[in-house]
N, C-alpha and C positions, 0 to 999 in steps of 0.2 A: 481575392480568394473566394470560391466558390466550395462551400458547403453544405452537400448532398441533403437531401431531405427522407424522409425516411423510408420511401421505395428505392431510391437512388441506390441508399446506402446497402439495403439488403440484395441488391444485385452486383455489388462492386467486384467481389472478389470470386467470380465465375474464372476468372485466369486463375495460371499458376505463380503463386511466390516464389519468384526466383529467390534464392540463396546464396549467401556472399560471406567472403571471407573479407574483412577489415586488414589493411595493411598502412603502418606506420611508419612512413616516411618523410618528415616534419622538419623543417629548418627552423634552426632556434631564436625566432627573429627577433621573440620576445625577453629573451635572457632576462631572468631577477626581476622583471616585470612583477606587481601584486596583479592577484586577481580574486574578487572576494564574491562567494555565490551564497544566493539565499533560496531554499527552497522551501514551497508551497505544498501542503497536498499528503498525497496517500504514500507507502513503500514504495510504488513501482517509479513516483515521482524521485525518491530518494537514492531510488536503482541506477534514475535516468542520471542522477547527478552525480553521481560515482562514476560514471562513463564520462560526463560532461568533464568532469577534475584531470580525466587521465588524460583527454587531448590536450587541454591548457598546458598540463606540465611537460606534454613532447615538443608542446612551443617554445617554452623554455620559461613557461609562468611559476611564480612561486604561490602557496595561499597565506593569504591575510584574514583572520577574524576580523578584523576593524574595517568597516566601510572607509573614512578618509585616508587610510593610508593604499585605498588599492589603483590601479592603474587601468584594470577591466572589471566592470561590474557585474555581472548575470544573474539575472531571478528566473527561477524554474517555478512555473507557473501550474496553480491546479483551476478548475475550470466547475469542477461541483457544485459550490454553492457559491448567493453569491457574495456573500460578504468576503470570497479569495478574491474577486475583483476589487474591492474595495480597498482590503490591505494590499496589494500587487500596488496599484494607482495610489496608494497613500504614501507609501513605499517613496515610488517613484520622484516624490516632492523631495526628497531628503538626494536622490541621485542628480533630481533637476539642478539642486543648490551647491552638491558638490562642485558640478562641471562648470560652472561660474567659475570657482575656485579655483579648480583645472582644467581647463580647455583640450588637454588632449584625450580626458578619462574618456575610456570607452563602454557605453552601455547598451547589455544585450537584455532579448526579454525572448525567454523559452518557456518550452513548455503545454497544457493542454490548452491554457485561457489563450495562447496565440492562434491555436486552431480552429479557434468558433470566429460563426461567422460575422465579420464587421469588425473583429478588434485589430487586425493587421491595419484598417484602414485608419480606423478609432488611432489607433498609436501613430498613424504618419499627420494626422490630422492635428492633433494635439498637444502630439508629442513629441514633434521632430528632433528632441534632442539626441532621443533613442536612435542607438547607430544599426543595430542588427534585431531582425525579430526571425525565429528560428520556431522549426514547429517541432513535434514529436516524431516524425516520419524522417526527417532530418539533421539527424543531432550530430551524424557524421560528419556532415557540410560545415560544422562551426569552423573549424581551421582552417578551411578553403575562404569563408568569410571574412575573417579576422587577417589573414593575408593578403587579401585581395581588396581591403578596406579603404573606402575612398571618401570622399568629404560628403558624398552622399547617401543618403540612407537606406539599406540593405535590408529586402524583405522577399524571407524566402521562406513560403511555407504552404506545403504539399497539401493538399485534402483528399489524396487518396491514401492508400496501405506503401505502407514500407515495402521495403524486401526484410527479410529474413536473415539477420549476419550471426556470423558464427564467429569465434576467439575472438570476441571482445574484448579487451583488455579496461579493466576498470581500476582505480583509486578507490580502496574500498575504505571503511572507514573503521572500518575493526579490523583484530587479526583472530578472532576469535570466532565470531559470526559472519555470516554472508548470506547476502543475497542470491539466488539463483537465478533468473529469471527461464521462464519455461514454456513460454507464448507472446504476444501481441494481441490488444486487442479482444474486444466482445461481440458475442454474436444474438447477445439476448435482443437489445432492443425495449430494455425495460423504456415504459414511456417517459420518468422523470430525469432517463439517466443521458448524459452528454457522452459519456466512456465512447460509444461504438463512431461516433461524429469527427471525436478528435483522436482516438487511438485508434479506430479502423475497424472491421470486424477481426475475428481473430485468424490468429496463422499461429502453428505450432513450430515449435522449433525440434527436430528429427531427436530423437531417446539417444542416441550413441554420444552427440556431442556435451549434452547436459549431462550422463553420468561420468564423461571423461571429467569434465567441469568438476563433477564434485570427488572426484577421486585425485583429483591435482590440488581440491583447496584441502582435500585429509592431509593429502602428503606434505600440504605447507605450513600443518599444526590445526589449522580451524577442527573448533569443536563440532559447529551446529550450520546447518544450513535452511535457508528457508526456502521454498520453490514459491517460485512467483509466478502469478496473473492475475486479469481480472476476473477469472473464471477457473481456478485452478483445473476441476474436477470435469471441465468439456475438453482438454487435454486431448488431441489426436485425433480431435472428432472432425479436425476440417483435412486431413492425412488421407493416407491411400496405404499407408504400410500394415493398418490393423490392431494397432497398440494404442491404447487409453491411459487417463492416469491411473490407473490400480498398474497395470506393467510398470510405468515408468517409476511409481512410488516403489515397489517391489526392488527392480534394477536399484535404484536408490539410496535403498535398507540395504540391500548386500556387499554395497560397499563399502559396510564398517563403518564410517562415519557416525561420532557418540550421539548427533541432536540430528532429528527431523523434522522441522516443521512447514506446514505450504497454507496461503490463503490469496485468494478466497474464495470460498465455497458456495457454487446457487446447489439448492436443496434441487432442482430437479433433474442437477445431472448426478445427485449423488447416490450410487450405487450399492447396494448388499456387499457385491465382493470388492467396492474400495473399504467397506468397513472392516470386510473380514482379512485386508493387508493391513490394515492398521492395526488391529489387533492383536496379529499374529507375530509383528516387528517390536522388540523394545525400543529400538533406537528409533523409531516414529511416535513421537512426543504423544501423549495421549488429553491431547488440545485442541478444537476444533470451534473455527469461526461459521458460523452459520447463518446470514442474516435471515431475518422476518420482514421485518418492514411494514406488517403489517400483520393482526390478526382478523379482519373482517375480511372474509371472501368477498365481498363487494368490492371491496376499494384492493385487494391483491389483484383481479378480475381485470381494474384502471390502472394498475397500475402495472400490468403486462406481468405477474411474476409468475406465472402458468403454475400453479401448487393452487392447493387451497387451505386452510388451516388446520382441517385432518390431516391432508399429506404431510405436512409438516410437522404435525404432533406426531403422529407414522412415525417417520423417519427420526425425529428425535427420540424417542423411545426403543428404537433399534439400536442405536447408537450408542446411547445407556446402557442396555442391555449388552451390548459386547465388550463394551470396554469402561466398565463400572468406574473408574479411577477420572474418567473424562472430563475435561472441562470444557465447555460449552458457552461461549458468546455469540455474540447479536448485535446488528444494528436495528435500529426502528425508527422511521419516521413518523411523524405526527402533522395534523393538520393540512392532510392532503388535500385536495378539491372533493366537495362532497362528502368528505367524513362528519360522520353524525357522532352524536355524544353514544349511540350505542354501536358506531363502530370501532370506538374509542375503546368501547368494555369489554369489544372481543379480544383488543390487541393485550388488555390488561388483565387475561384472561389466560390467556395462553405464558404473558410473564409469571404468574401463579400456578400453573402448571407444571412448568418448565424451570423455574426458579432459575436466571441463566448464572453464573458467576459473574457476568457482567454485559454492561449494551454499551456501544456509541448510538447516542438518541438524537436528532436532528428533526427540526422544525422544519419544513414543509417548504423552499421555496422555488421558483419557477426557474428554470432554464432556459432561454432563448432558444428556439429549435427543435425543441424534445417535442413529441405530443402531447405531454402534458401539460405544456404552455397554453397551447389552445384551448384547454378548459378551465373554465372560472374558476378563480380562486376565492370562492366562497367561504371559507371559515377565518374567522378575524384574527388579527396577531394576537388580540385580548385571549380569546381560546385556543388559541397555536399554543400560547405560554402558559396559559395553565396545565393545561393536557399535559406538557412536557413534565410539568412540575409533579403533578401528580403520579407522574410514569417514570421519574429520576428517584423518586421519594420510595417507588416500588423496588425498582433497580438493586436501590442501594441496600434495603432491606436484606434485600435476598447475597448480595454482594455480602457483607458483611456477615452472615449465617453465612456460608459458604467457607468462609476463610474462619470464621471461630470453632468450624470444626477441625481445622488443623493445630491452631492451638496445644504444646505438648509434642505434637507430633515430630518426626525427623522425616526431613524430605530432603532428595535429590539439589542441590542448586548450582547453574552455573553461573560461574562469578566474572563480571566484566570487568570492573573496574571500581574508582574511589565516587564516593556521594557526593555531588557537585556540594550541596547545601554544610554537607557536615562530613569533615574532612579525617575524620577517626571512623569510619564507618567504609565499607565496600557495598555495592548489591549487586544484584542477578535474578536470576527468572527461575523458577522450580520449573519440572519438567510437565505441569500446566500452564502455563505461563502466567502464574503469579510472581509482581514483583517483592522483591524483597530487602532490608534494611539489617546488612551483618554487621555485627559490633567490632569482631575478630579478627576479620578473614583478608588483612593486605597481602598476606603471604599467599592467597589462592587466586588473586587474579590469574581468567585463564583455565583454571581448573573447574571441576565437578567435584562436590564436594555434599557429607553430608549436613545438615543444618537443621538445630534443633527450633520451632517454630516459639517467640519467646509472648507476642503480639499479636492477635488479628485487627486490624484495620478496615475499613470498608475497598478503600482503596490497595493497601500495602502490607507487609507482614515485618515485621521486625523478626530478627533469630540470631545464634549464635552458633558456630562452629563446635558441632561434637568429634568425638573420636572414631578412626574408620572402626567397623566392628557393629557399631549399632544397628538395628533395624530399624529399615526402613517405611514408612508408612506408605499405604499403597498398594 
């Protein structure tokens, strides 16, 4: 497999995306079959595995949680950091042991870590036990694989862009929430990130068929939907029809559907009039993921995120500003190449600014591929880890002030289901997306409900179910 490099890739997608309609015509070869999948990684990964469940089952697979009792194995692989290599291949030692056991089990390895470059060979080299390696541009072809499976080992994985398919038919895993998905693919080119190598650059998928989408999941009860990419907010920018996301969000909103939410957001495609659709919508969740990554203009500069730390203080204070109720998250990485101890104190800088409700924070490490492989990794794990420590210890601060101000309060919640840990208790997400811990509420799985706030936690909120009637806070 060959894995463009970073000129390659910013020339790939000068054609057009064709568009395709998926059609399911499956012999059920596998009747009663197990089949048991573990997934790695981000939403879009989880999205990918909700599609991946619905072929299996038109084979005629059933799922198993338990790894020994299944018949087909599949790990959907993420490709980010690289300790997902790690667990993915440690993983696989527990797969190696089974098929001892059973010699017919069959195991696949999908996903983004199939997509970089060297690991298709990495896994024929090492691994020959592995029967199929399947990439992200391909997840259609699994059935055609698994049909056509022979005592040799099967590796099929594209390193250009997809097509574009439409009525996807997925195994979703709620019936209450869902995923959208709303594109393919990144066109940044951030230099630490793998996304645009193994997902492709981006392709939008046409406004008509994503709002049919979410007007068929209203109609089948789902509350909330979430629109998916790696870029939500470049939406239609690689199109010819004229429509961005603030349109597509809009269309969206109007069609009733009680929850909206979409991630994820780069700060420099994000727009005044996507604010002013968000604000203008109730049923667009007033919850917005934002990463930073960084507050030192220097290392934003390396690390290709085209903003600088005004623009981004900019923009978050706009954002504030219209829709005062906002909740506001962040990713941040730490201990990038070259960061100094006072680029450290911009990034910690802008977290006391900005105070977020919460961050995914991540230590610094290299990517095979990216450009930012190519430069030294000069700051020590010793300072990577404290950095983090220092900036988790900040996080949470502000995390916990955040949620003690609702304390008392009654807020919106939607209720999923029962607390894996503690089997008297339901939760849900308030319409920030704080999670929540109901004492009361079995009778609302499913529902929107109000909820009197009983706990703040740094992490979680404990509440209890009030009476409709109450006001609402917010």
């Amino acid at each position: 497999m060959h894995l463009p490099n970073l000129e390659e890739a910013r020339k790939r997608t000068d054609k057009k995306v064709e568009e395709k309609t998926v059609e399911y015509q499956y012999p059920k070869a596998f009747l009663n079959k197990k089949y048991f999948l573990r997934t790695y990684g981000c939403q879009m990964n989880m999205h990918d595995s909700e599609e991946i469940k619905k072929y299996l089952e038109l084979l005629g697979f059933v799922e198993t949680t338990t790894l020994e009792e299944s018949d087909l194995v599949v790990l959907n692989t993420c490709a980010i950091r690289e300790n997902a290599h790690e667990k993915v291949f440690g993983y696989l030692g527990r797969c190696k042991h089974l098929k001892r056991e059973k010699p017919d089990l069959i195991i696949a390895i999908g996903g983004c870590m199939s997509q970089e470059e060297g690991v298709a060979n990495e896994i024929k080299e090492k691994h020959p036990y592995v029967d199929i390696v399947f990439g992200t541009h391909n997840i259609s072809d699994l059935p055609k694989m698994l049909l056509e499976k022979k005592e040799k080992q099967t590796i099929e994985v594209y390193s250009i862009e997809g097509d574009v398919y439409e009525q996807i038919e997925y195994k979703r895993d709620s019936n209450i929430t869902a995923w959208v998905n709303i594109m393919y693919g990144c066109d940044k080119f951030c230099t630490y990130c793998i996304v645009p190598y193994t997902r492709g650059k981006q392709r939008s998928r046409k406004l008509e068929p994503i709002v049919k989408e979410v007007e068929e999941l209203k109609q089948k009860g789902y509350k909330e939907v979430t629109l998916l990419g790696q870029n939500v907010n470049a939406y239609g920018k690689d199109l010819e029809e004229g429509y961005d996301f603030k349109d597509l969000l809009e269309r969206v909103a109007k069609t009733g559907i009680e929850r909206i939410r979409f991630v994820t957001s780069h700060p420099w495609d994000f727009t005044d009039e996507m604010i002013e659709v968000i604000a203008k919508y109730d049923n667009i969740m007033p919850y917005i993921h934002l990463p930073l990554q960084s507050g030192s203009d220097r290392i934003l500069k390396l690390m290709g995120r085209r903003y600088t730390k005004e623009e981004y203080l900019t923009l978050f204070h706009k954002i504030k500003e219209k829709i005062p109720s906002v909740s506001v998250t962040t990713d941040i990485i730490v201990g990038f190449p070259n960061e100094t101890e006072e680029d450290f104190l911009e990034t910690l800088d802008v977290v006391n600014t900005c105070q977020f409700d919460s961050a995914f924070t991540f230590i610094y490490s290299p990517r095979e591929g990216t450009p930012a492989s190519r430069i030294k990794d000069n700051v020590t794990i010793e300072e990577k880890e404290e950095r983090l420590q220092r900036l988790n210890a900040l996080v949470n601060t502000y995390s916990l002030k955040k949620n003690k101000v609702l304390e008392g309060k009654i807020v919106p919640v939607l209720v999923l289901g029962e607390n894996e840990k503690d089997k008297t208790k339901v939760y849900g997400y308030t319409d920030t997306m704080k999670l929540i811990n109901i004492s009361n509420g079995k009778d609302c799985i499913g529902q929107i409900v109000p909820v009197k706030i009983t706990e703040a936690k740094s992490f979680s909120l404990d509440g209890e179910l009030v009476s409709e009637g109450e006001e609402i806070y917010g």
